[in-house]
PDB file with SEQRES, HELIX, SHEET and CRYST1 records, atoms N, CA, C and O in Angstrom:
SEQRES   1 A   65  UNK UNK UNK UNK UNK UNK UNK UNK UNK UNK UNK UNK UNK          
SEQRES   2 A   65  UNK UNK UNK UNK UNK UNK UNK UNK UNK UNK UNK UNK UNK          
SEQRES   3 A   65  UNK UNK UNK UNK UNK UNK UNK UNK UNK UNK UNK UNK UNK          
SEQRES   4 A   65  UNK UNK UNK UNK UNK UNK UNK UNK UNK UNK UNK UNK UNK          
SEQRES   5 A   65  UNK UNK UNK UNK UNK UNK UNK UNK UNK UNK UNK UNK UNK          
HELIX    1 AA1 UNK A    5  UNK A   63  1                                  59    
CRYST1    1.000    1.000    1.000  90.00  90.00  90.00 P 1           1          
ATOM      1  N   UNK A   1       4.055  46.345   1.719  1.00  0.00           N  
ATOM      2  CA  UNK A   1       4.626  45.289   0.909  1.00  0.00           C  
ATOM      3  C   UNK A   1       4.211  45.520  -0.543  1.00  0.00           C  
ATOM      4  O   UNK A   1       3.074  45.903  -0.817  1.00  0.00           O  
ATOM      5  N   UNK A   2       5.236  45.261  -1.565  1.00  0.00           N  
ATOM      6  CA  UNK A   2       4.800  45.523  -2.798  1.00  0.00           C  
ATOM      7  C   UNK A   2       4.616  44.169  -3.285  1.00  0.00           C  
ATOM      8  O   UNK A   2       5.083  43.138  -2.802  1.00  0.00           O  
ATOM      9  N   UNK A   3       3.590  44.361  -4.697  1.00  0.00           N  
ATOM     10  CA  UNK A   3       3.317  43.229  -5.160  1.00  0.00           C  
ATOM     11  C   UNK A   3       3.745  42.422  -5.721  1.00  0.00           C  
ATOM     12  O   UNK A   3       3.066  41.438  -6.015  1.00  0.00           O  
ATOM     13  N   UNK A   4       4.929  42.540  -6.046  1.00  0.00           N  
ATOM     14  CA  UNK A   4       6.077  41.817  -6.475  1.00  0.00           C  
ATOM     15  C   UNK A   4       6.776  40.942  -5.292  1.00  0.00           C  
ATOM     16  O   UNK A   4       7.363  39.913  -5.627  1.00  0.00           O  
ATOM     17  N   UNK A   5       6.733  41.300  -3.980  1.00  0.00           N  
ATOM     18  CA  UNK A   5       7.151  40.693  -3.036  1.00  0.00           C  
ATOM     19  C   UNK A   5       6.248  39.556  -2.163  1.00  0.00           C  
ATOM     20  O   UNK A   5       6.452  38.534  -1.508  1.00  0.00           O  
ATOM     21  N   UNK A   6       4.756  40.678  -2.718  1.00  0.00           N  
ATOM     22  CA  UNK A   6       3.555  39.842  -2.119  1.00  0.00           C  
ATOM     23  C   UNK A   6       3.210  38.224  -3.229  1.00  0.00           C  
ATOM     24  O   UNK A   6       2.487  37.266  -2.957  1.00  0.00           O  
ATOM     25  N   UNK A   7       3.822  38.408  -4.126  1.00  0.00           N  
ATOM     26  CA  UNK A   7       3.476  37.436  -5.256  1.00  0.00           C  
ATOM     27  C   UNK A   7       4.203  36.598  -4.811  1.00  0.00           C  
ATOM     28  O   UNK A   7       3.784  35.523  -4.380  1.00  0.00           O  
ATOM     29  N   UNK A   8       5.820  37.048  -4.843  1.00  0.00           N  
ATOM     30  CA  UNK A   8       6.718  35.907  -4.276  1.00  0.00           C  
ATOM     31  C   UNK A   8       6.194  35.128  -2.974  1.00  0.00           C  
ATOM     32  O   UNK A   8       5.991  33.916  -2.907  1.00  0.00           O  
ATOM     33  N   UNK A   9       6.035  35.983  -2.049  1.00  0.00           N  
ATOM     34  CA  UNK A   9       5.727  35.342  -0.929  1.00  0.00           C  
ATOM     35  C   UNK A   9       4.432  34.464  -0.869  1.00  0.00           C  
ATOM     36  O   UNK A   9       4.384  33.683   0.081  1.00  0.00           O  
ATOM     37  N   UNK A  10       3.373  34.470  -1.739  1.00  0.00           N  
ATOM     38  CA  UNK A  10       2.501  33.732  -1.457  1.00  0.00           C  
ATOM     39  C   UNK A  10       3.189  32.573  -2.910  1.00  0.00           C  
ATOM     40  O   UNK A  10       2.725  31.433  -2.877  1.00  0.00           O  
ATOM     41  N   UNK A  11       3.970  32.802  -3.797  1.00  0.00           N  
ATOM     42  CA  UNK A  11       4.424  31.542  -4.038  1.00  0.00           C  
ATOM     43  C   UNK A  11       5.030  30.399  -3.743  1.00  0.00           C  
ATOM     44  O   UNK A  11       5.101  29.285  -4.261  1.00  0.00           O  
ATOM     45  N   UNK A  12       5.534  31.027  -2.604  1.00  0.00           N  
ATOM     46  CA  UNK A  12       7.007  30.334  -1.915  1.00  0.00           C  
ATOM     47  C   UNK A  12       5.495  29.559  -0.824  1.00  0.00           C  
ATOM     48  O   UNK A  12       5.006  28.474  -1.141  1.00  0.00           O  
ATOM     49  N   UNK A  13       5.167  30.082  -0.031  1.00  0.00           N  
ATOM     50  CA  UNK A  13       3.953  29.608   0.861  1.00  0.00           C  
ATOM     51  C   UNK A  13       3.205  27.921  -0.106  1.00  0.00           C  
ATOM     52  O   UNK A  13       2.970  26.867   0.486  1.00  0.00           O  
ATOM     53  N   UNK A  14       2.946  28.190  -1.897  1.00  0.00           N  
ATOM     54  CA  UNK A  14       2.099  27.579  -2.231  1.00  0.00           C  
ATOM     55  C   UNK A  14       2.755  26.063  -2.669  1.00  0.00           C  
ATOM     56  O   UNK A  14       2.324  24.919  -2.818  1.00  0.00           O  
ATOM     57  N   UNK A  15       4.116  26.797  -2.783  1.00  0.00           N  
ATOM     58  CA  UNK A  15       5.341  25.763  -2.836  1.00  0.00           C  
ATOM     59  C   UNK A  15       6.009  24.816  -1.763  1.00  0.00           C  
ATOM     60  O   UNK A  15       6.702  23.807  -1.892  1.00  0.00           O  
ATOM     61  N   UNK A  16       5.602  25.424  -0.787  1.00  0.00           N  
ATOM     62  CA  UNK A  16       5.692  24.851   0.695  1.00  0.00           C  
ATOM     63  C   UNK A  16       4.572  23.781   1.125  1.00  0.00           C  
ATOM     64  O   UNK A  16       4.536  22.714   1.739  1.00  0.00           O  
ATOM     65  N   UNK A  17       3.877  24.454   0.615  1.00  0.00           N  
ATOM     66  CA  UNK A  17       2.219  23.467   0.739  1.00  0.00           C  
ATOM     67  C   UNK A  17       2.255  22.401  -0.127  1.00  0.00           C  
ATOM     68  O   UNK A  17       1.809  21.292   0.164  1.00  0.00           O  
ATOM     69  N   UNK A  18       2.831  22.720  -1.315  1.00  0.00           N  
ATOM     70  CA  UNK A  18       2.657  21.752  -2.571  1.00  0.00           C  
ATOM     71  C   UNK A  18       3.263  20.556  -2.038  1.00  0.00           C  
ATOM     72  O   UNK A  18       2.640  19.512  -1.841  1.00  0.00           O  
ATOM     73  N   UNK A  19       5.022  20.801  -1.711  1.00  0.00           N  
ATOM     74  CA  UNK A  19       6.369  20.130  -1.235  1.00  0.00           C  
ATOM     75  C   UNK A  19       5.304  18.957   0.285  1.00  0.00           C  
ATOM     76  O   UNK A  19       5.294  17.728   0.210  1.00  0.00           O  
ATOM     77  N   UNK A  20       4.734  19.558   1.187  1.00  0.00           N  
ATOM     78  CA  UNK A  20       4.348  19.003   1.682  1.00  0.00           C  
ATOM     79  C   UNK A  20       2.867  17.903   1.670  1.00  0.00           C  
ATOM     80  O   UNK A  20       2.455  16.953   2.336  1.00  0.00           O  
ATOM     81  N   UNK A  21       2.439  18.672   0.536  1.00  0.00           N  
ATOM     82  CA  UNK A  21       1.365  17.479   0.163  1.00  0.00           C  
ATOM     83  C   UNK A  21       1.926  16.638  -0.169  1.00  0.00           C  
ATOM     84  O   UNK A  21       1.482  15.555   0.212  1.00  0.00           O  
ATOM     85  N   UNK A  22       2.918  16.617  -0.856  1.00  0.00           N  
ATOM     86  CA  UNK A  22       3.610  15.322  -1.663  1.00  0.00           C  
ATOM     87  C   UNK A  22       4.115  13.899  -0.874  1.00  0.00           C  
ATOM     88  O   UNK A  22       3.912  12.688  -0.954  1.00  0.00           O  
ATOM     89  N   UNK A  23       5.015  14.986   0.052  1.00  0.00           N  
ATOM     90  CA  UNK A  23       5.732  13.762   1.158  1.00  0.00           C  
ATOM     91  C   UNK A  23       4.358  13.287   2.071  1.00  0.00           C  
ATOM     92  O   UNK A  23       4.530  12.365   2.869  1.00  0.00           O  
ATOM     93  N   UNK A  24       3.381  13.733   1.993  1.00  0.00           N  
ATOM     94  CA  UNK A  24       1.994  13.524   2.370  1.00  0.00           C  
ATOM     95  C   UNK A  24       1.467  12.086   1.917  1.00  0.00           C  
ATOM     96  O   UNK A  24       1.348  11.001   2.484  1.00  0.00           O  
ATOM     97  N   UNK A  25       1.163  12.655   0.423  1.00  0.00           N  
ATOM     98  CA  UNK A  25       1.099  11.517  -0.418  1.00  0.00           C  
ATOM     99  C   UNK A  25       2.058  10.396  -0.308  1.00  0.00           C  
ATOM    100  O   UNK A  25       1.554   9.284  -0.466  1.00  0.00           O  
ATOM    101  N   UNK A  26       3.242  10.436  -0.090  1.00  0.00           N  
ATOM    102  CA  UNK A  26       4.162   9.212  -0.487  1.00  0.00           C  
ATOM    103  C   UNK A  26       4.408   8.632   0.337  1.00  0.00           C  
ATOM    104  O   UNK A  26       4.825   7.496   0.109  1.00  0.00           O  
ATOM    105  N   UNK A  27       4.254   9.201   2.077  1.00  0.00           N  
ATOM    106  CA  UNK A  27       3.944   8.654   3.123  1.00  0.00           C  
ATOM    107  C   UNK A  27       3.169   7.700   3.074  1.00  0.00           C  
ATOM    108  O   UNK A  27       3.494   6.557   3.396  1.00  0.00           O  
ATOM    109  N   UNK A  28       1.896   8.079   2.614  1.00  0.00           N  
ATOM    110  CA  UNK A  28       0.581   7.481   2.746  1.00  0.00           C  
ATOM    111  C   UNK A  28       0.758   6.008   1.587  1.00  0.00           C  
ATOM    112  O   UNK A  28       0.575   4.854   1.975  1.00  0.00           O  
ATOM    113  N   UNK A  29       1.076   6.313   0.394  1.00  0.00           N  
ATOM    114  CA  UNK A  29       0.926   4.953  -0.435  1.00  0.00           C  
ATOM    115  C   UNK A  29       2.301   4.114   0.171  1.00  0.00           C  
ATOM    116  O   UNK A  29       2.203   2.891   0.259  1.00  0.00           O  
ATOM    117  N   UNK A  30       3.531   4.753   0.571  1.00  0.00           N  
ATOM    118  CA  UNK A  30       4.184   3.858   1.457  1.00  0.00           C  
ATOM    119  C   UNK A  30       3.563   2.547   2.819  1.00  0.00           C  
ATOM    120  O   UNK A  30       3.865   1.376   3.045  1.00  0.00           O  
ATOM    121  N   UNK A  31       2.608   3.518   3.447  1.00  0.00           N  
ATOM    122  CA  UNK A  31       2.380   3.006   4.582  1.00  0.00           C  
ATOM    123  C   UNK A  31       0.925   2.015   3.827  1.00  0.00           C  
ATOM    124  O   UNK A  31       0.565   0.951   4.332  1.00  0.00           O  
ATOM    125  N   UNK A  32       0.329   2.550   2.723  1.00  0.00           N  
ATOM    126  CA  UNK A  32      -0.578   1.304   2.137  1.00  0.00           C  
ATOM    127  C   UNK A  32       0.474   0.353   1.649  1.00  0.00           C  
ATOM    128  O   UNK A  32       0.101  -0.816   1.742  1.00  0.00           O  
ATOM    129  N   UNK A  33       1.580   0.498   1.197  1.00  0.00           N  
ATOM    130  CA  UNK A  33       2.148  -0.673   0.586  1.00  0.00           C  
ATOM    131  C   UNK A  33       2.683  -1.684   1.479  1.00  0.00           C  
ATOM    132  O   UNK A  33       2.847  -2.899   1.367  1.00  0.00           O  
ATOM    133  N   UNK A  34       2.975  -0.591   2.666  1.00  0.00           N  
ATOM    134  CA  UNK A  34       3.241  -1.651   3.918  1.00  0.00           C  
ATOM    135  C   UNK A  34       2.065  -2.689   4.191  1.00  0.00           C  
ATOM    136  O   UNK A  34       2.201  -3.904   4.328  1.00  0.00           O  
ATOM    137  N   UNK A  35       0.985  -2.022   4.237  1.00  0.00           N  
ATOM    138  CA  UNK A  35      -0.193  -3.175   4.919  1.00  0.00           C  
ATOM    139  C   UNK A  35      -0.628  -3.963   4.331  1.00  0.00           C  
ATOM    140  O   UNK A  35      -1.254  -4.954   4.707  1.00  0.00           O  
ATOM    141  N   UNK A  36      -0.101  -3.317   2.377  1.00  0.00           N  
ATOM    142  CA  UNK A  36      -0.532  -4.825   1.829  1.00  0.00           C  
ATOM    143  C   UNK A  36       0.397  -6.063   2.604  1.00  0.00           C  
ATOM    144  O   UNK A  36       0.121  -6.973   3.386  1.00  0.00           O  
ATOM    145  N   UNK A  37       1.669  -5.564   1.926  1.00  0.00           N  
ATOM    146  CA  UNK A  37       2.541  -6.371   2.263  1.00  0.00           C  
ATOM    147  C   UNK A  37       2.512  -7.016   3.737  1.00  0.00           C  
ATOM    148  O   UNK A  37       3.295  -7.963   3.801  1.00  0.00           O  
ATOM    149  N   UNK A  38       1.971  -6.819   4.686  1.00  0.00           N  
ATOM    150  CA  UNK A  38       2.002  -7.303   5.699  1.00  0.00           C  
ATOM    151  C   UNK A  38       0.806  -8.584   5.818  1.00  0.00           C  
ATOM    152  O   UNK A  38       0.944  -9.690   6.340  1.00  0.00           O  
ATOM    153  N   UNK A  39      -0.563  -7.919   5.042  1.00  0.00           N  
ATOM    154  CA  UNK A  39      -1.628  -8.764   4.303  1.00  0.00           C  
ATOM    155  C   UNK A  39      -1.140 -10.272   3.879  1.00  0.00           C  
ATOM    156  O   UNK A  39      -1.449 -11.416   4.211  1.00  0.00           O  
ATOM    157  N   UNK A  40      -0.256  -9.692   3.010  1.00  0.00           N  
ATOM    158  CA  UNK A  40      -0.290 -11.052   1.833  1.00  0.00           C  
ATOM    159  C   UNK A  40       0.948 -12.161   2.507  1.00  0.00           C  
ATOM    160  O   UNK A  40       1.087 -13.321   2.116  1.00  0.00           O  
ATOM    161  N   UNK A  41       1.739 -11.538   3.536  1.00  0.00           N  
ATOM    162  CA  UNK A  41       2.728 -12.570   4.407  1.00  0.00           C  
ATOM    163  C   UNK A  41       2.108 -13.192   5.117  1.00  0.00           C  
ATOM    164  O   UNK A  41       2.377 -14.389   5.209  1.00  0.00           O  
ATOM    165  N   UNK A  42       1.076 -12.650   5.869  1.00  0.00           N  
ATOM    166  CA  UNK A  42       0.316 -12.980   7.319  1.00  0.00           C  
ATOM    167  C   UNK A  42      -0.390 -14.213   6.179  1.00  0.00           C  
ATOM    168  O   UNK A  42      -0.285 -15.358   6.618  1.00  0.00           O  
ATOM    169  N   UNK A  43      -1.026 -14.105   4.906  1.00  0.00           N  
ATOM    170  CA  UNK A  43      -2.376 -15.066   4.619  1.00  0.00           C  
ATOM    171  C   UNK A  43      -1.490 -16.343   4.207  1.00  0.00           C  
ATOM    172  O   UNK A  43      -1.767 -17.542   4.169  1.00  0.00           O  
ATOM    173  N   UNK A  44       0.176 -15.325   3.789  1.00  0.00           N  
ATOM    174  CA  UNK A  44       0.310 -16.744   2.508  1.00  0.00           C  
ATOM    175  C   UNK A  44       0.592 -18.138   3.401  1.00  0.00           C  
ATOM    176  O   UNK A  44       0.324 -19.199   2.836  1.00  0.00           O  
ATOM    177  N   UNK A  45       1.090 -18.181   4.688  1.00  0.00           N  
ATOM    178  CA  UNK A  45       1.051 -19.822   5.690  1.00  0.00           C  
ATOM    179  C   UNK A  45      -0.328 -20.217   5.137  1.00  0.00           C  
ATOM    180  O   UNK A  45      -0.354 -21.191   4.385  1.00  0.00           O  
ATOM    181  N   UNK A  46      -1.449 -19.593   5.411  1.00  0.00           N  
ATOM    182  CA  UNK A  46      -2.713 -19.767   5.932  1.00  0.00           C  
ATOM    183  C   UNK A  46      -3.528 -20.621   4.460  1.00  0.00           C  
ATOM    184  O   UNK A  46      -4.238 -21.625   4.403  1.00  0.00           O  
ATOM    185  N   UNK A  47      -2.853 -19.353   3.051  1.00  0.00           N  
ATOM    186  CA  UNK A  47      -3.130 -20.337   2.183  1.00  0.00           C  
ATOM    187  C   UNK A  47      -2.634 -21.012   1.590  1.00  0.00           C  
ATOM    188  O   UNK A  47      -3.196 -21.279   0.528  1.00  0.00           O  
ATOM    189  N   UNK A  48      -1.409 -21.646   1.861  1.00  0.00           N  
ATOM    190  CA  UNK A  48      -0.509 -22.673   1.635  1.00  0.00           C  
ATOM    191  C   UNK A  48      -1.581 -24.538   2.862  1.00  0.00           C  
ATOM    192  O   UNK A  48      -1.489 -25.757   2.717  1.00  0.00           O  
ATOM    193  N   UNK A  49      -2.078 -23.996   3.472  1.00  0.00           N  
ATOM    194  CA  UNK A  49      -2.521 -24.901   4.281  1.00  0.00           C  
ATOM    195  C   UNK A  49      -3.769 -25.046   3.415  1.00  0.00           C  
ATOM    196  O   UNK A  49      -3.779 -26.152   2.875  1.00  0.00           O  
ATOM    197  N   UNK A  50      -4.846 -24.276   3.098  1.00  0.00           N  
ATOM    198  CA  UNK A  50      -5.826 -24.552   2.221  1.00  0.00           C  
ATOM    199  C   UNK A  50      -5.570 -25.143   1.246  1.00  0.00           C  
ATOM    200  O   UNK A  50      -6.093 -26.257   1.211  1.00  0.00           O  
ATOM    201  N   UNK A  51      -4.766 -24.789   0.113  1.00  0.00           N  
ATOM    202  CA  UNK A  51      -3.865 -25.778  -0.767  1.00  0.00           C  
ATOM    203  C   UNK A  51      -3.759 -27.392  -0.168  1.00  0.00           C  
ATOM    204  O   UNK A  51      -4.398 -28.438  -0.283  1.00  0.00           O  
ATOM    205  N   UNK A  52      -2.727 -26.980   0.434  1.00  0.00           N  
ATOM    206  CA  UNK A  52      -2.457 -28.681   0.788  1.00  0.00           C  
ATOM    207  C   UNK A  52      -4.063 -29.600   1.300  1.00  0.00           C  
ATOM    208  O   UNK A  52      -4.693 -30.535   0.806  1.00  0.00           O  
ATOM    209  N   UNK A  53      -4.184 -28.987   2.164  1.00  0.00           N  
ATOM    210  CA  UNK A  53      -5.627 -29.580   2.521  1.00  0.00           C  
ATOM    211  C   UNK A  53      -6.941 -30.006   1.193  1.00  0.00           C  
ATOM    212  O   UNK A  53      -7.631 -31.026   1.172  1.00  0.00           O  
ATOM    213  N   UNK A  54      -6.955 -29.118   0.422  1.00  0.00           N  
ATOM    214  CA  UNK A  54      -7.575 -29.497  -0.684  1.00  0.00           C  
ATOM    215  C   UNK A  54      -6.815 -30.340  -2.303  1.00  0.00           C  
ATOM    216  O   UNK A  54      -7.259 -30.880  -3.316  1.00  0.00           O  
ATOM    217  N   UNK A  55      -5.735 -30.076  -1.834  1.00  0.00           N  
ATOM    218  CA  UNK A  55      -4.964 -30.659  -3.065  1.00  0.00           C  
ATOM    219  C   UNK A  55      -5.054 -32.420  -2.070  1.00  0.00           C  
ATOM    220  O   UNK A  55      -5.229 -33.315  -2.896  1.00  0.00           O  
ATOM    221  N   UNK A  56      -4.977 -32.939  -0.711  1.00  0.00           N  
ATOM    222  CA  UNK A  56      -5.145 -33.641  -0.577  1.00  0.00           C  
ATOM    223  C   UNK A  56      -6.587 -34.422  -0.557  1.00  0.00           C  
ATOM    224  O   UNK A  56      -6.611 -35.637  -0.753  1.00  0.00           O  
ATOM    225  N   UNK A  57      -7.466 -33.878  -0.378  1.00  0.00           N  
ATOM    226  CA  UNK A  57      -8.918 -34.064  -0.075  1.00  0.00           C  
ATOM    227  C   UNK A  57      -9.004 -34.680  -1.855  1.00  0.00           C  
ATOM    228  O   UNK A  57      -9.331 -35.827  -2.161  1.00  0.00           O  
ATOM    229  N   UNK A  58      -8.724 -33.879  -2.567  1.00  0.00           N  
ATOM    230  CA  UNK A  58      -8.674 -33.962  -4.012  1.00  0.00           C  
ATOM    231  C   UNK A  58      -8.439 -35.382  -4.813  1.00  0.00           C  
ATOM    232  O   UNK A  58      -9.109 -35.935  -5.685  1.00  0.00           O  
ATOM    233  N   UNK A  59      -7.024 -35.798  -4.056  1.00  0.00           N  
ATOM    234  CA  UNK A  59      -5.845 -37.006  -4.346  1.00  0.00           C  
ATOM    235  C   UNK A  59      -6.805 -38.527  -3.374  1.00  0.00           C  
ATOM    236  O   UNK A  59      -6.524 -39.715  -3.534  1.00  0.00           O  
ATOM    237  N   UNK A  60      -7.762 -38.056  -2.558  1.00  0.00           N  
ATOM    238  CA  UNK A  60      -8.075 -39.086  -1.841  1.00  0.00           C  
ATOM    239  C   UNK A  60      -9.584 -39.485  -2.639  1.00  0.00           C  
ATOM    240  O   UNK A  60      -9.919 -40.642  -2.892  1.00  0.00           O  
ATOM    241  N   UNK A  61     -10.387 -38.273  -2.964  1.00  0.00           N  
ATOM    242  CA  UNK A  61     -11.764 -38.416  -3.597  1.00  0.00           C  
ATOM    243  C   UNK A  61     -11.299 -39.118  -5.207  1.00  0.00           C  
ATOM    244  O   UNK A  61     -12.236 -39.565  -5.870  1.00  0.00           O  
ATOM    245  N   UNK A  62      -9.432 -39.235  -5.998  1.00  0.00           N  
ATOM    246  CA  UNK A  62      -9.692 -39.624  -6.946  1.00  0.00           C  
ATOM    247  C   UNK A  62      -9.562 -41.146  -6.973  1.00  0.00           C  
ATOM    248  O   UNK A  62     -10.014 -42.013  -7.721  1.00  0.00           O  
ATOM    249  N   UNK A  63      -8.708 -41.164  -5.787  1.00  0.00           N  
ATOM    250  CA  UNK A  63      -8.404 -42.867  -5.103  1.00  0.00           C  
ATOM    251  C   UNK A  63      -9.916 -43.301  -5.115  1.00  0.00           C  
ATOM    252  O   UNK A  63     -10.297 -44.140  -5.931  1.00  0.00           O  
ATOM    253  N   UNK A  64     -10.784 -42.724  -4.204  1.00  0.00           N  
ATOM    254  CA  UNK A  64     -11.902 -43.424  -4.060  1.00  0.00           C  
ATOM    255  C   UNK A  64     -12.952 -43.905  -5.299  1.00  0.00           C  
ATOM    256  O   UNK A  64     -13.889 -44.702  -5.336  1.00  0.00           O  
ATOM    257  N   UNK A  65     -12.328 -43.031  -6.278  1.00  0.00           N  
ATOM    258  CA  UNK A  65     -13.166 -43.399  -7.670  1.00  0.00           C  
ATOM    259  C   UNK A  65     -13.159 -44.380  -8.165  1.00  0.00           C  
ATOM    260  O   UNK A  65     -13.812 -44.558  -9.193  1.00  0.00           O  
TER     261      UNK A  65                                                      
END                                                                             
């Protein structure tokens, strides 16, 4: 093999590697963006109830004043 062929070929290889780190990468912050997003749906009932619960606790401690 000459080195002109050997150059190509280990470029094309580094380009292959590169191409696949990427979809690597974009996989990966995809599938983090998923779990935020799955995070912040699952809490927001949970803190919509803390809210109310303290926005009422709040409205009753100013009555009692």
């Amino acid at each position: 093999m000459r080195s002109s062929e050997r150059r190509q070929a280990l470029s094309a290889s580094r380009s292959a590697d590169e191409l696949g780190f990427q979809a690597a990468r974009r996989h990966r912050w995809r599938l983090l963006g998923a779990q935020a997003e799955a995070r912040t749906t699952r809490s927001r009932p949970a803190l919509f109830a803390w809210y109310s619960a303290s926005s009422a606790a709040l409205k009753v401690a100013s009555e009692d004043a």
